[in-house]
Each structure stands twice: as C-alpha cells, then as structure tokens.
C-alpha positions as CSV (number, residue, x, y, z in Angstrom):
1,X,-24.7,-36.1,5.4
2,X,-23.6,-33.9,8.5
3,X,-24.0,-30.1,8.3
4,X,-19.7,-30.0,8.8
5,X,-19.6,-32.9,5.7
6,X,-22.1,-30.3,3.5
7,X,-20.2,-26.9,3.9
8,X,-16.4,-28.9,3.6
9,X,-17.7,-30.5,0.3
10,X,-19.2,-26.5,-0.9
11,X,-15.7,-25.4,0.4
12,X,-13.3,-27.7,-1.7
13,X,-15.8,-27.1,-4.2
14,X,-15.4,-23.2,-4.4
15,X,-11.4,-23.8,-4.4
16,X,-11.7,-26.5,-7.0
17,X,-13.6,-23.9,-8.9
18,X,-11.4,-21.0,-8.3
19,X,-8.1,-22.8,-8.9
20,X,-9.2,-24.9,-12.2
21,X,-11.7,-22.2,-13.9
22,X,-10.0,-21.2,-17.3
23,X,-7.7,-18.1,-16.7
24,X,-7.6,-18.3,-13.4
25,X,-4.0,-17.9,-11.7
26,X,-3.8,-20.5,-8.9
27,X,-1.8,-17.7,-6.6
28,X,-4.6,-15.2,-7.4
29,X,-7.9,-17.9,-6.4
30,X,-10.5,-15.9,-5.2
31,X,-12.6,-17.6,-3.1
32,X,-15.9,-16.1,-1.3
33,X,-18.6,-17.4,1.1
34,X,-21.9,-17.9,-0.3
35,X,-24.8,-15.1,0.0
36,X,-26.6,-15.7,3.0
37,X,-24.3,-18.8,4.3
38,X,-25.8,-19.7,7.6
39,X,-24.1,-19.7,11.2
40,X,-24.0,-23.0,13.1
41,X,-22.9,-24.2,16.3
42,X,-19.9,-25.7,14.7
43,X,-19.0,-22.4,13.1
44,X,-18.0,-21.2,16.8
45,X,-15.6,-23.4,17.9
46,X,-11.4,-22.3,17.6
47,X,-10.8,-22.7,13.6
48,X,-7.1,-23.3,14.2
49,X,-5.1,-22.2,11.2
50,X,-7.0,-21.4,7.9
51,X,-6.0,-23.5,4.6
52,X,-4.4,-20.8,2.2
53,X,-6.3,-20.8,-0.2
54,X,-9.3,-19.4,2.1
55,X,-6.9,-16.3,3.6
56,X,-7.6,-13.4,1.7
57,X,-6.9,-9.5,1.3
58,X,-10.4,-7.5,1.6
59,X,-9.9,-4.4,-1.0
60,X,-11.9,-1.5,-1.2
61,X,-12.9,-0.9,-5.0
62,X,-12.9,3.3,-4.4
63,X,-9.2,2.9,-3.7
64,X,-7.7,-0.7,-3.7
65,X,-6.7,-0.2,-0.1
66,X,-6.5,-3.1,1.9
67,X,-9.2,-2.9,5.2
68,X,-6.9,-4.1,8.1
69,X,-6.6,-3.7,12.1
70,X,-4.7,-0.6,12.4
71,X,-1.5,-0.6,14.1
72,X,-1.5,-4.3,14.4
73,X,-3.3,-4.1,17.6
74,X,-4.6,-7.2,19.0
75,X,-6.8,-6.2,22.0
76,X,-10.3,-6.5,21.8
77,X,-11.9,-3.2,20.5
78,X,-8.6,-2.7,18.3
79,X,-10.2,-0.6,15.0
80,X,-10.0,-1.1,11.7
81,X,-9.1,0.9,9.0
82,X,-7.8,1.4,5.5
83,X,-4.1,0.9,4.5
84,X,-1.8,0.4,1.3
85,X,-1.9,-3.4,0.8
86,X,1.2,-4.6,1.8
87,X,0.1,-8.7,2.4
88,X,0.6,-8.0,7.0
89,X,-1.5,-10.8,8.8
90,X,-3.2,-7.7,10.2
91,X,-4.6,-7.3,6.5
92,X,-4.9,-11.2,5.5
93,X,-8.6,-12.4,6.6
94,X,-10.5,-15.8,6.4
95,X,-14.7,-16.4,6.6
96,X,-15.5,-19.0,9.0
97,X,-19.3,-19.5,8.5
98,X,-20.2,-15.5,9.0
99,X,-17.7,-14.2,10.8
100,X,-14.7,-12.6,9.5
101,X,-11.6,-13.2,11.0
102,X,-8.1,-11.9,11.5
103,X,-5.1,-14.1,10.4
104,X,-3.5,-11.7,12.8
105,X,-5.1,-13.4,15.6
106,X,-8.1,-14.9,14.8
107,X,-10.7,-12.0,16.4
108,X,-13.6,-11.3,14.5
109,X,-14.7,-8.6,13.0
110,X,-17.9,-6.6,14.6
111,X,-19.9,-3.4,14.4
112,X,-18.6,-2.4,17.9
113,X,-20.9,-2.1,21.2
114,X,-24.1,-3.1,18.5
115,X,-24.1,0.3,17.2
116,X,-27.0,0.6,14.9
117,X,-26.0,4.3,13.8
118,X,-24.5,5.6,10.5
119,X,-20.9,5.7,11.2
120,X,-21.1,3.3,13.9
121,X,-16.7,1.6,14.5
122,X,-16.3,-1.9,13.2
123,X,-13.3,-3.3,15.2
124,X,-12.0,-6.4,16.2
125,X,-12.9,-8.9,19.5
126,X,-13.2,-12.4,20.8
127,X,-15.4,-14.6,18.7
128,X,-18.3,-15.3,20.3
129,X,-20.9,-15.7,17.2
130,X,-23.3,-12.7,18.0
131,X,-25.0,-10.3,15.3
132,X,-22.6,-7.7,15.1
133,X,-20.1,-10.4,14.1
134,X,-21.8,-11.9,11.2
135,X,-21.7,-11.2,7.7
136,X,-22.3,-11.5,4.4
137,X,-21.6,-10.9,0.4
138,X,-24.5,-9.1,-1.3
139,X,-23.3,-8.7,-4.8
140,X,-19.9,-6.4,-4.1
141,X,-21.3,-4.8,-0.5
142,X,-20.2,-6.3,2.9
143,X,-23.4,-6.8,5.2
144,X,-23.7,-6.8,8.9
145,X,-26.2,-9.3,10.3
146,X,-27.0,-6.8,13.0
147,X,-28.5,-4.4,10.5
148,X,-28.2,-5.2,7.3
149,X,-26.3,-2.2,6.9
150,X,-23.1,-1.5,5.1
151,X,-19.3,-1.9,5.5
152,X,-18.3,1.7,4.9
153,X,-15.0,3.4,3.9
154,X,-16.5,6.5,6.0
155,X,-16.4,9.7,4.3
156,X,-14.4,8.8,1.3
157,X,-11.1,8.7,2.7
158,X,-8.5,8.1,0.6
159,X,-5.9,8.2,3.1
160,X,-3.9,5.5,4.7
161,X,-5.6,5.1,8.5
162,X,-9.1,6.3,6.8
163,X,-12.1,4.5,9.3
164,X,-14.2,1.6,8.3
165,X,-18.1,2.1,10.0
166,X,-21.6,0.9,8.9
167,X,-23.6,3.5,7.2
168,X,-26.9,2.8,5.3
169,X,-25.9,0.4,2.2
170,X,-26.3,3.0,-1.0
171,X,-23.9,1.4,-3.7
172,X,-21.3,3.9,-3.7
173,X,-17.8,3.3,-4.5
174,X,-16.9,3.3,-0.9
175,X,-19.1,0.6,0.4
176,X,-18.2,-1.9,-3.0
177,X,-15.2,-4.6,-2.1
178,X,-13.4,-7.3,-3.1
179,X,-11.4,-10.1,-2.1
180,X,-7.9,-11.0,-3.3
C-alpha cells in the first residue's frame, strides 16, 4: 500500500473516530495529527481546499483565545497572534503532514528567519517544507521541528493582539492548546 493510500486510510480513520465516538457532537469533531506524523514528499505539493472536518480553531488553554494571523495579513512574514475566537479563515487552520496551514491562504506556519531564541516570531510564509515549518502534538504542547521548542503565548498576555513565539517547552498554561 502507497504511503498517500496509508495516511488517507489513518485520516478517514481519525474522522470516523471523532464523528461516531459516543458523545461526540458531529459539528464539534476534533480531529488531530498523530505525535510524531512524518513529512513526505507528497506532503509538499498545493493541498487545494481542506475537507471540513480537518479545518480547525487552535485555542490556547490559559485563555481560549483563538491563535490567528493578525490583521488578516497575507504576505509572507505576516505575524501571528492571539484573538477572541470569532470562526475568520485567518483563525481556521488545517495539518497537512507537519505543517500548519492557514485556511486564509494556505501559508504555513514557521518559527520565522530559524530563530532558535526564547521569544523567537512564529509567522506565516510560502510552504516550502523546511524545519521551522513542521510540527507536532506532544500531549497539549505545540512543537517546532526546528527546536523542539514550544508554541508560546509570550509573556502571558491576555490581550487580544498578544504575540505567539517559541520559548523553551515548560508546561505552563500558556504553552498548553487545543483544537476545536
């Protein structure tokens, strides 16, 4: 079986799962990438549109804030930041392999200029598959592949336009998230 066939069947199977599991609300499926999913080739090519069910809201569990591209702009280098969730493209994202990506407009998500610092940005850019733009779920913490550091509400900033950065992974409230 091809590598595409494997991660469509684990996929459908995570929907499946999220949609029929007891409880579960079929407009409130959660669905997540595995831990550790691996990038391929084929995860660099143009995704088109994302089904539904894979678009999500990324929430910060210090302040349910959604993490979006602030003032929905769409150049490259455009930062993101922490708003009220109010379901804007610019706060609706979609995993496609390890990369995060905008519904907005379908940039990834990347520790800017390969910033290994505490606070370094995370902004958006062309997808071109490198480090800074792959991730992944460990338990509720958001990795970077660059450095294995954590996404980062930065400073605990509760307010609307608060920064997002990397900053060593420590467990607080600010660095825990959640997709809805």
């Amino acid at each position: 079986m091809s590598a595409i066939h494997v991660r469509s069947l684990r996929r459908c199977a995570l929907v499946i799962l999220a949609v029929c599991a007891p409880g579960a609300a079929m407009s409130r499926a959660r669905v997540e990438p595995p831990v550790g999913d691996p990038v391929d080739a084929l995860d660099l090519a143009d995704p088109g549109e994302p089904d539904a069910a894979s678009v999500v809201e990324i929430r910060s569990q210090m302040n349910d804030k959604c993490l979006e591209i602030l003032g929905l702009h769409n150049e490259n280098g455009a930062h993101t930041g922490m708003w009220d969730c109010w379901g804007g493209a610019n706060q609706r994202w979609y995993w496609d392999g390890a990369q995060i990506r905008s519904q907005m407009n379908n940039k990834c998500l990347e520790v800017l200029s390969f910033n290994n610092d505490n606070g370094a940005r995370v902004g958006m850019w062309d997808c071109w598959g490198g480090a800074n733009q792959q991730w992944y779920w460990d338990g509720a913490q958001i990795r970077s592949r660059l450095n294995n550091k954590c996404l980062d509400v930065l400073a605990f900033n509760n307010d609307n336009g608060a920064e997002v950065g990397m900053w060593d992974c420590w467990g607080g409230a600010n660095q825990q998230w959640h997709a809805r």
